[in-house]
C-alpha positions in Angstrom: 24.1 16.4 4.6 23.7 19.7 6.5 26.5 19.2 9.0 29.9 17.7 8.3 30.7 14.3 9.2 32.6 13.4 12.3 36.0 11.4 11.6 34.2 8.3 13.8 31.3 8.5 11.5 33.2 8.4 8.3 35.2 5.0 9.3 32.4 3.2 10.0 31.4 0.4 7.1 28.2 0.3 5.0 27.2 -2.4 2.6 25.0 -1.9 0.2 22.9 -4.8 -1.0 21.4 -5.0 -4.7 20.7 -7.3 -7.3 20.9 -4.3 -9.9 23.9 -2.7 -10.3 23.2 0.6 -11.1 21.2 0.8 -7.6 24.4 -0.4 -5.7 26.7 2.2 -7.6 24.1 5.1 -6.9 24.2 4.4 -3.7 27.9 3.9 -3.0 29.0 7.2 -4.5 26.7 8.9 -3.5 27.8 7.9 0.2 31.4 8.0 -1.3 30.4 11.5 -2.4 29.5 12.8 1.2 32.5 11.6 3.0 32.0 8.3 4.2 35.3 6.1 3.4 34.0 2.6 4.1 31.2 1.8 2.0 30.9 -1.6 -0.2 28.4 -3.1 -2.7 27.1 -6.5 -2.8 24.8 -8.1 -5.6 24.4 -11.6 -4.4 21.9 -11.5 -1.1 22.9 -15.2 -0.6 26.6 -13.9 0.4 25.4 -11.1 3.0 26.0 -13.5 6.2 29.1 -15.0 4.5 30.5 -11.3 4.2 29.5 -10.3 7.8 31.2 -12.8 9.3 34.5 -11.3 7.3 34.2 -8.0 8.3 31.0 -6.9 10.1 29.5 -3.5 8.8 27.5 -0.9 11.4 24.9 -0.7 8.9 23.0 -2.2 5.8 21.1 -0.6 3.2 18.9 -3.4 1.4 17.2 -3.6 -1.3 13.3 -6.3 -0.7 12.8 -7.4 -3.9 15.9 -9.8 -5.0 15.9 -13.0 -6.9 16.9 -16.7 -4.6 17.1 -14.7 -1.0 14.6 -11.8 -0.5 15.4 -8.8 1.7 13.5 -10.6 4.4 15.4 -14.1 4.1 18.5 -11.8 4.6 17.2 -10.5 8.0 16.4 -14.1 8.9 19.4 -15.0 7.9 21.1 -12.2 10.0 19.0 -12.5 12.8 19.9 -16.2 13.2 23.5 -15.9 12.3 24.0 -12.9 14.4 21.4 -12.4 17.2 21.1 -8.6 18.4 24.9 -8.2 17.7 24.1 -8.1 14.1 24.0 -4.9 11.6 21.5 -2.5 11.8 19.1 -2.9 8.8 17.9 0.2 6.6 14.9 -1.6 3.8 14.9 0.0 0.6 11.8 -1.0 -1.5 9.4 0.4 -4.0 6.5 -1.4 -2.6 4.2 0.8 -0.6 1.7 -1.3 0.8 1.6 -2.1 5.1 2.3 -5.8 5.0 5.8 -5.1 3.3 6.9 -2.6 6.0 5.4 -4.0 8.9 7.0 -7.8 8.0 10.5 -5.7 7.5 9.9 -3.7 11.1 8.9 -6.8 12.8 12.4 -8.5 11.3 14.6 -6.0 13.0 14.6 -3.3 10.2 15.9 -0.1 12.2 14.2 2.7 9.1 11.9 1.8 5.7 12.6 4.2 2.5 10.3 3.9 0.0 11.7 4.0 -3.7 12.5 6.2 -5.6 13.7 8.4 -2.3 14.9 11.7 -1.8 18.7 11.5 -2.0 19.0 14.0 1.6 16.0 12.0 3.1 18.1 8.5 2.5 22.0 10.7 3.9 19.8 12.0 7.0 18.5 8.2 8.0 21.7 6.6 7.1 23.5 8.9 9.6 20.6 8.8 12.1 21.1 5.2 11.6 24.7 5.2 12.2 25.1 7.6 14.8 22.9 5.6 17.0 25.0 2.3 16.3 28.0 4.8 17.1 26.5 5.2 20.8 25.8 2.0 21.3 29.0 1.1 20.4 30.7 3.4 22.4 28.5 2.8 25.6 29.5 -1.4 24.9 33.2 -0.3 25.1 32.2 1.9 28.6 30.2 -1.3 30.0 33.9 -3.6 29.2 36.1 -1.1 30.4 34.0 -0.4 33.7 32.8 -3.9 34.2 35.4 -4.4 36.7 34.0 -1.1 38.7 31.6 -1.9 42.0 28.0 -3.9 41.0 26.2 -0.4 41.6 28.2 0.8 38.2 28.0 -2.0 36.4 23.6 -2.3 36.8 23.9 2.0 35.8 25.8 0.8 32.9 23.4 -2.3 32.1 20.2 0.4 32.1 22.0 2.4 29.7 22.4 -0.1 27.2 18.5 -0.7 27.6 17.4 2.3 27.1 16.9 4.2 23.6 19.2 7.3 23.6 16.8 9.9 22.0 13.8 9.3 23.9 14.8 7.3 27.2 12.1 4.7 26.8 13.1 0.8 27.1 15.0 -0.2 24.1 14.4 -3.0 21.6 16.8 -5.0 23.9 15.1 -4.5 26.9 11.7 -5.2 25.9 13.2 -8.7 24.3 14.9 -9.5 27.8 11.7 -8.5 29.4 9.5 -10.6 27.2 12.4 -14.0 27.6 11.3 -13.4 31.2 7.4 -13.6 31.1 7.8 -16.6 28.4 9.6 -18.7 30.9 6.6 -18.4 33.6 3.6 -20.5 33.4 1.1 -18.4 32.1 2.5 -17.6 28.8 3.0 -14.1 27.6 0.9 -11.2 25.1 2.6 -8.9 23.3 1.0 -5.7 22.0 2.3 -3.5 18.9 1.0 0.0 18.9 2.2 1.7 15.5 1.5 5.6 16.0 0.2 6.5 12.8 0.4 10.3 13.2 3.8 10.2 14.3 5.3 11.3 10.9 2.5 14.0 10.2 3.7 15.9 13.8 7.2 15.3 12.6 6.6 17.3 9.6 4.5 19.4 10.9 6.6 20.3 14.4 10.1 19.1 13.5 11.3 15.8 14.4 12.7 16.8 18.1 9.2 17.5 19.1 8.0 13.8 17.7 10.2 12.1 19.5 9.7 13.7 23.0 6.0 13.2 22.4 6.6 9.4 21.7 8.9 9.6 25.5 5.7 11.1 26.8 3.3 8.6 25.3 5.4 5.9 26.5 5.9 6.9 29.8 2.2 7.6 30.0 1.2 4.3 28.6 2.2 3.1 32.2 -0.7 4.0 33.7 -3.0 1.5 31.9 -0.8 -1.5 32.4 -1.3 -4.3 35.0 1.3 -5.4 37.1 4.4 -7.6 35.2 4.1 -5.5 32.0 6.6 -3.0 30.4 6.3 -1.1 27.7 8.9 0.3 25.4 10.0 1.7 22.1 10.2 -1.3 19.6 11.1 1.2 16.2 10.8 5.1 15.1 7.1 5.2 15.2 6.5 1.8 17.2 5.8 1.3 21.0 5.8 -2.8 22.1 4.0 -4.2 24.9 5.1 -7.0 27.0 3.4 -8.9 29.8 2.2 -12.1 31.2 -1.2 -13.3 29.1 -3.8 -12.2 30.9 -6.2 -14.3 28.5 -8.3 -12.8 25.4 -11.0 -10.6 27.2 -8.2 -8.9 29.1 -5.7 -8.4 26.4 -8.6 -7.1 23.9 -10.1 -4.8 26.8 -6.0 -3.4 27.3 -5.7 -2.5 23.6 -8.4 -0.9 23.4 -7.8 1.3 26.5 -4.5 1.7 24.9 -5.9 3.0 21.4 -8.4 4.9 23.3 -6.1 7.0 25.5 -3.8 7.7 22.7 -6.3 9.1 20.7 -7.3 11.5 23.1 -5.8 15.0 23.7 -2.2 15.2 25.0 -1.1 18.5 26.3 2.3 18.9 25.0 4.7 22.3 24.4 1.5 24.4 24.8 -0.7 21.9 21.8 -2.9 20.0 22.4 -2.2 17.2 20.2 -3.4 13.6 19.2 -2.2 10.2 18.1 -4.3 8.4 16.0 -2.9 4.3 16.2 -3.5 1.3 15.3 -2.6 -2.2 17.7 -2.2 -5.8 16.9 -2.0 -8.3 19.9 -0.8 -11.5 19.5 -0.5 -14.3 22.8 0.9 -18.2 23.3 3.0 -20.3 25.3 6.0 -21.9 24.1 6.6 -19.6 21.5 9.9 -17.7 20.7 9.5 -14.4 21.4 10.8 -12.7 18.8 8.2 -14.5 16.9 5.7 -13.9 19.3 6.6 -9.9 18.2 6.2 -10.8 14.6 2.9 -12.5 15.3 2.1 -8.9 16.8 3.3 -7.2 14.0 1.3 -9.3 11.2 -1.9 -8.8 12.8 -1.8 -4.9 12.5 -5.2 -3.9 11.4 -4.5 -2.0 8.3 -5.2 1.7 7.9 -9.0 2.6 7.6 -9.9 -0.9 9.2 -11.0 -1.8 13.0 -7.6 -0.4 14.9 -7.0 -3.1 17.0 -6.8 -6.7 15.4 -5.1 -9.7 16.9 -3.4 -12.6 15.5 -4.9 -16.2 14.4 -3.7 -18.9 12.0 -6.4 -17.8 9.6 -4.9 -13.9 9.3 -1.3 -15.1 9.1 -2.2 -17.9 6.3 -4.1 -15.2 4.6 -1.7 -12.8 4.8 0.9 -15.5 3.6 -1.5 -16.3 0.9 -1.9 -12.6 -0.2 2.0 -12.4 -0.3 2.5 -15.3 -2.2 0.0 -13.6 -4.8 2.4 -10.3 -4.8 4.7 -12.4 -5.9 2.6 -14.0 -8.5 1.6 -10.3 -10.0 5.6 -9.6 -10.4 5.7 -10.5 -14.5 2.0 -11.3 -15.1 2.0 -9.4 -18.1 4.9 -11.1 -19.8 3.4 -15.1 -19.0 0.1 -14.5 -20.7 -2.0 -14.9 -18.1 -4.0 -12.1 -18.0 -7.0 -11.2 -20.7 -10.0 -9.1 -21.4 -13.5 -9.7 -21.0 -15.7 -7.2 -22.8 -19.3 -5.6 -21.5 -21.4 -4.2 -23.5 -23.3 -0.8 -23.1 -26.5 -0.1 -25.0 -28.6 3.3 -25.6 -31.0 2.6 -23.0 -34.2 4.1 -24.9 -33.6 1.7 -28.0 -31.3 -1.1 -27.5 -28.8 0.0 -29.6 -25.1 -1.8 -29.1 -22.7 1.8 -28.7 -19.8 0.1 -27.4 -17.7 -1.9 -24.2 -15.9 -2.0 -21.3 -12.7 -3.8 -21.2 -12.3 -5.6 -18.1 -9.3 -7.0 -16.9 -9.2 -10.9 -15.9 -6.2 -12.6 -14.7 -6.3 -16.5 -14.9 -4.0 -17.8 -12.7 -1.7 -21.2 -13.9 -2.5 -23.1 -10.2 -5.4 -20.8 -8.7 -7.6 -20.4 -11.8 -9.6 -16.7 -12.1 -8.5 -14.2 -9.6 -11.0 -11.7 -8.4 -9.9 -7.8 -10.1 -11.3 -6.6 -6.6 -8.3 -8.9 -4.8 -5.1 -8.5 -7.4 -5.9 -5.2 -8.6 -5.7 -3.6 -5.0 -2.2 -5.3 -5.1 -0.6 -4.5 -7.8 -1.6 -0.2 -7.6 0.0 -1.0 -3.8 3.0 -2.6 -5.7 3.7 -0.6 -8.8 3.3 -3.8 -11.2 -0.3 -1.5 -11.7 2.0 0.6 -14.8 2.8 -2.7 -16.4 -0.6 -4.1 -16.0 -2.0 -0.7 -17.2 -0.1 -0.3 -20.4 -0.6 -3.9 -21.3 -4.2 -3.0 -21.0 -4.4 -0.6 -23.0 -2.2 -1.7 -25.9 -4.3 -5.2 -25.9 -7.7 -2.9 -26.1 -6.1 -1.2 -28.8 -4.9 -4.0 -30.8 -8.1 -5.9 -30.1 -10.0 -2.7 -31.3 -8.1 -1.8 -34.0 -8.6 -5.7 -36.0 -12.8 -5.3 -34.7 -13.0 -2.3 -36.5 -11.1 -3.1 -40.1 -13.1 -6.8 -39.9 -16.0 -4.7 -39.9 -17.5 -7.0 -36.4 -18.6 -3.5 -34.5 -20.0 -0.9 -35.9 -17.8 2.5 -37.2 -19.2 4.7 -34.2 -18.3 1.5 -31.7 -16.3 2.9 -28.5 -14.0 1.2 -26.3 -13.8 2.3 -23.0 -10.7 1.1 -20.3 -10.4 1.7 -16.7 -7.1 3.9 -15.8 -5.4 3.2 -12.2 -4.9 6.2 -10.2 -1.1 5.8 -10.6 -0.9 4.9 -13.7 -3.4 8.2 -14.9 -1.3 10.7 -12.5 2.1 9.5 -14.4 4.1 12.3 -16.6 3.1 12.2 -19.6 0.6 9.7 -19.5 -2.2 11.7 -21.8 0.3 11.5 -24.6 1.3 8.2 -24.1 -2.4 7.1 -24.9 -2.6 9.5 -27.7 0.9 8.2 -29.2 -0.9 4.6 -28.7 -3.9 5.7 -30.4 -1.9 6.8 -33.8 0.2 3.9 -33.6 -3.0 1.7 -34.2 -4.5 4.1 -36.2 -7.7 4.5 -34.1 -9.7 7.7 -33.9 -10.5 9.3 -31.3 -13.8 9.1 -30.8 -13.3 5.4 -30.6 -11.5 5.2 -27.5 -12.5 6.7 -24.1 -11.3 5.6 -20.6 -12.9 5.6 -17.0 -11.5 6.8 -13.5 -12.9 6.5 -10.1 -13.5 8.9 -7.6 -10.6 8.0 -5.5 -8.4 7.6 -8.1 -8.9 11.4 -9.1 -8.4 12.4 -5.7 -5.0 10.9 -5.1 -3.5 13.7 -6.8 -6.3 16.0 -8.3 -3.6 18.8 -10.0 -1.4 16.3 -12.1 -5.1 14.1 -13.0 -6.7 17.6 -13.8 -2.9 18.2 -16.0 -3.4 14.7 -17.3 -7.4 14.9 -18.3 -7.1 18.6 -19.9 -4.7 16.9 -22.7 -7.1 14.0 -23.5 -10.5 16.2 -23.5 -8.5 18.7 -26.3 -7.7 16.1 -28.5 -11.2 14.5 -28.2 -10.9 11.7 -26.0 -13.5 11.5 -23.6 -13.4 10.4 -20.2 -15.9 8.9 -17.5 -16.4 8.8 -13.3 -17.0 5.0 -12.7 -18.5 4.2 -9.4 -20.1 8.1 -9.2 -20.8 9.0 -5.8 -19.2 6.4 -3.6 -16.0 8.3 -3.3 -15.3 11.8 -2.7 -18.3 13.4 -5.2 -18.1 17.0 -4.6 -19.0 19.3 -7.4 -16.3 21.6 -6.7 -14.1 19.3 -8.5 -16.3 17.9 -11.0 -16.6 21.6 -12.5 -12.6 21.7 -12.7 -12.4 18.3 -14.6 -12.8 17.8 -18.5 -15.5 14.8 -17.6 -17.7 13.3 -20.1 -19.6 11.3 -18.4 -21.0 10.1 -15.0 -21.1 6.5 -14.3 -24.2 5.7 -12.0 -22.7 3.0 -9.1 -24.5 -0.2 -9.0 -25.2 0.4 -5.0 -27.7 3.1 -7.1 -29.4 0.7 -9.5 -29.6 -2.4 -7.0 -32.6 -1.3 -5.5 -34.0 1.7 -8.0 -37.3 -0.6 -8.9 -38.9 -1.2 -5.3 -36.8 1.7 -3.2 -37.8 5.3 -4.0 -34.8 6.3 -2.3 -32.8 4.8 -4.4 -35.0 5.9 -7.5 -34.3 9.7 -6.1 -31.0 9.1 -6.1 -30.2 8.0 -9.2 -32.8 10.8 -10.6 -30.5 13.2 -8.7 -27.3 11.9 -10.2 -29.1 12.2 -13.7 -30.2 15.6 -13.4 -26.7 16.5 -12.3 -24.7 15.0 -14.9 -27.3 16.5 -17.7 -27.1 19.6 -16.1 -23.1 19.8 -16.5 -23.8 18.6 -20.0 -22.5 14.6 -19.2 -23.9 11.6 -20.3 -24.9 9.3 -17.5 -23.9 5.4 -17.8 -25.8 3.4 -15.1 -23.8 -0.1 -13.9 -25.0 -3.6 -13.0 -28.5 -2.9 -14.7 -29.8 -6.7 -13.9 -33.7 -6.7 -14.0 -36.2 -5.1 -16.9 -37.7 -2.9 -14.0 -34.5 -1.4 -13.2 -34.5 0.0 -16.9 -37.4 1.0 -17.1 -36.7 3.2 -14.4 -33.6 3.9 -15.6 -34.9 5.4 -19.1 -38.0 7.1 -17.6 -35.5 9.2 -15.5 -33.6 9.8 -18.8 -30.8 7.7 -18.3 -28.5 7.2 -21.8 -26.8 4.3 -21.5 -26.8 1.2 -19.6 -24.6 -2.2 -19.0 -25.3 -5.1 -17.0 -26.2 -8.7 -16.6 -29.7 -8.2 -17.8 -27.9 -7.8 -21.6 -24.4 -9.4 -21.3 -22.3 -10.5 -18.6 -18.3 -9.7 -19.5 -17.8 -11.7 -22.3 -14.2 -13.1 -23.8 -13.1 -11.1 -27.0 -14.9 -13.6 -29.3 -18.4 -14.5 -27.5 -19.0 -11.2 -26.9 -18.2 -10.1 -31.2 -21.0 -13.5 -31.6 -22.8 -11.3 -29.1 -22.7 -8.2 -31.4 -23.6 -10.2 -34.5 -26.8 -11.4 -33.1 -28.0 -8.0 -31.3 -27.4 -6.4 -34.4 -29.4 -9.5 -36.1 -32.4 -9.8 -34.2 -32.6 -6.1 -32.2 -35.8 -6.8 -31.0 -34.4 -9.5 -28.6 -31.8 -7.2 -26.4 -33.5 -6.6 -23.4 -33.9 -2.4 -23.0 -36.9 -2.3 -20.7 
């Protein structure tokens, strides 16, 4: 840490809570290491409340993903054991996706730090974390000792304990007591939770001193909008929280959107002018709990990209429980055997010929049958488990092409192509990884190629370009799928060892009766020849699509109109009878 610790700040107790040792014992010396004297580690997540009770500690550091009790049953359990005099709650996870840190923000979590973390980023929070439980502690040992001072005292006292110390807004506490009060009227309540999405860019940008005076002047100014009963207040770092009596669903949908609106806009601020893109979820009832009423808030976030402002309904929420409950499900997929390959075949366009597949992932699940790749795959590059999939991927394409070719049931010259997640493609040292793979199984090169999308290149364009230059010396070739949906921009596509262009189906839908479309496609032809690429076009389905296809010079095509994705041994029948009866493939 930059500055030393203050003798107050080394006595007070952290526990750390992992199921996996070696986490736990990183983290306790490295707090050992920096001068805190009260730190302990805890492996069993069922035994938290048990060991709070015992001896309360100022602040936890927990890990999500546990086996029995979850990082979020332990808030529960905290929250119900405990109330607001319980720990403060730093989340430690690896899992990146909104859901995740919004559930653990809407369950009291005071900070979320993503795995693996920087080792002075996770001191600097912890001690944020702490110094703020140190005020609060100290201003609850003012209030007793002056509680027997005049009322006028005590109320100066009381508004101090409401009110967050860095940026003077209504507290967590506050808002709550505020909110109990609505809820026991006899129009209900509405609660609104702005997340200010630029918050940590400014931060970054303009240092954190000048983030968190913005967020007291966005507060404050958040006044202006709000009808009469409401109060507004800071619910987390980057979180403002909206209480007042339900004004019904028109209202409450007209108010967020005023809300977004105005933060949006340009705030004059330390001689910037600065904005705050956001994003609200509303949430209203009667007879609800109000922290749940919060947490109803919370889950109907709209998520980055989408509509800003969402608000809650049985449907999202079961959804959202639904999609969790399929996380879950991903964790381990590879090792139960429920996931396979389907294969597509591509053909030469101009004669028919069979010049290889696709490999496309399927997961069958045990109670849910087939998954959709466009629902689980999403997931698991949000959760990480996309590595695991992704080599199990590739070493089943491998094994699979590896027996196809020495049965002799594809030709010498087949090729296999795999799609490549953007995480898993922008790991060190993935390139030779595949190449090691490839001599294991004894597979040339030629006979292997893989496919990346647009966006996937873009999520980190120097360690894909590190990661590509590898594979294109040692022959391996490489394909945009979904060409010119993403972020085309020649630019790039001159930097990148690239093969060949995959034409996106929203091309080839309409190529036969829209000349739109038809120029389009031409375009994308002409450009790929030009830089000396093959062009692939997807979800050919109809004879006049290619015939269009081939009289703009299009080389290879895959679609319904010749195969649907096929399991590993329909689609080697498949093979035997194009190569059979040639005449019978469809090619336009």
């Amino acid at each position: 840490m930059p500055e030393r610790l203050t003798e107050a700040l080394r006595r007070l107790p952290i526990l750390v809570v992992d199921d996996n040792p070696i986490n736990v014992e990183l983290l306790t010396d490295l707090l050992e290491d920096q001068g805190f004297t009260q730190v302990e580690g805890l492996l069993e997540s069922r035994e938290v409340v048990a060991r709070c009770r015992q001896s309360m500690p100022a602040l936890i550091l927990l890990d999500i993903r546990m086996p029995h009790l979850d990082g979020h049953g332990v808030m529960r359990a905290l929250e119900s054991a405990f109330g607001s005099r319980g720990p403060a709650v730093i989340v430690l996870t690896a899992q990146v996706d909104e859901a995740t840190r919004s559930q653990a923000l809407s369950l009291g979590a005071r900070d979320v730090v993503t795995k693996p973390f920087d080792h002075g980023e996770v001191l600097q929070r912890v001690r944020n974390a702490l110094e703020v439980e140190l005020r609060y502690a100290r201003r609850h040992q003012e209030a007793v000792a002056l509680e027997r001072l005049v009322a006028e005292r005590t109320r100066e006292l009381e508004l101090l304990s409401n009110t967050d110390p860095v940026t003077g807004l209504p507290n967590r506490r506050a808002l709550m007591e505020a909110l109990d009060g609505i809820m026991a009227g006899e129009r209900g309540a509405a609660v609104l939770y702005i997340v200010l999405d630029a918050l940590h860019d400014i931060a970054r940008l303009h240092g954190h001193d000048v983030a968190e005076r913005l967020v007291a002047q966005l507060g404050r100014g958040l006044a202006q909008w709000l009808p009469e009963g409401a109060r507004q207040g800071l619910w987390g770092g980057a979180e403002l929280l909206v209480v007042l009596p339900d004004p019904g669903y028109v209202a409450l949908l007209e108010l967020a959107g005023t809300l977004q609106h105005w933060l949006a806009d340009e705030h004059a601020f330390d001689g910037m002018s600065l904005t705050m893109a956001s994003r609200v979820g509303g949430a209203a009832g009667r007879g609800v709990a109000a922290q749940r009423l919060v947490q109803m808030a919370a889950l109907a976030l709209p998520d980055p990209g989408e509509a800003p402002v969402r608000f809650h309904s049985d449907a999202l929420e079961a959804a959202q429980r639904d999609d969790l409950e399929l996380n879950q499900a991903l964790r381990g997929v590879t090792q139960r055997g429920e996931l396979f390959l389907a294969y597509q075949p591509k053909l030469r366009m101009p004669t028919g010929e069979v010049i290889g597949a696709e490999a496309l992932l399927r997961w069958e699940h045990p109670g849910r049958g087939l998954i959709s790749p466009g629902r689980f795959i999403p997931m698991a590059e949000a959760s990480g488990e996309i590595l695991a999939i992704g080599d199990w991927v590739l070493e089943h394409s491998m094994q699979a092409l590896t027996a196809w070719l020495a049965e002799g049931r594809v030709p010498a010259d087949f090729s296999l192509a795999v799609n490549v997640a953007a995480r898993q493609l922008c790991r060190e040292g993935f390139a030779q990884d595949l190449l090691a793979r490839l001599r294991r199984h004894g597979l040339p090169v030629e006979a292997f190629s893989i496919e990346v999308t647009e966006s996937g290149l873009m999520a980190d364009l120097s360690q894909a370009r590190k990661q590509l230059a590898v594979l294109d010396r040692e022959g391996i070739r490489v394909a945009i799928d979904d060409f010119g949906t993403g972020h085309s921009s020649l630019a790039y596509l001159k930097t990148l060892p690239v093969s060949t262009l995959k034409i996106d189906r929203a091309f080839v839908t309409g190529i036969a009766e829209h000349a739109d479309d038809r120029q389009l496609a031409a375009t994308v032809t002409a450009l790929a020849h030009g830089m000396g690429c093959d062009v692939v076009a997807e979800g050919v389905e109809t004879r006049g699509q290619a015939e269009c296809l081939i009289a703009m010079g299009c080389d290879i095509g895959q679609g319904y109109l010749y195969a649907r994705p096929l399991p590993a041994e329909a689609f080697l029948h498949w093979c035997a009878d194009a190569r059979a009866s040639a005449e019978t493939v469809p090619t336009g």
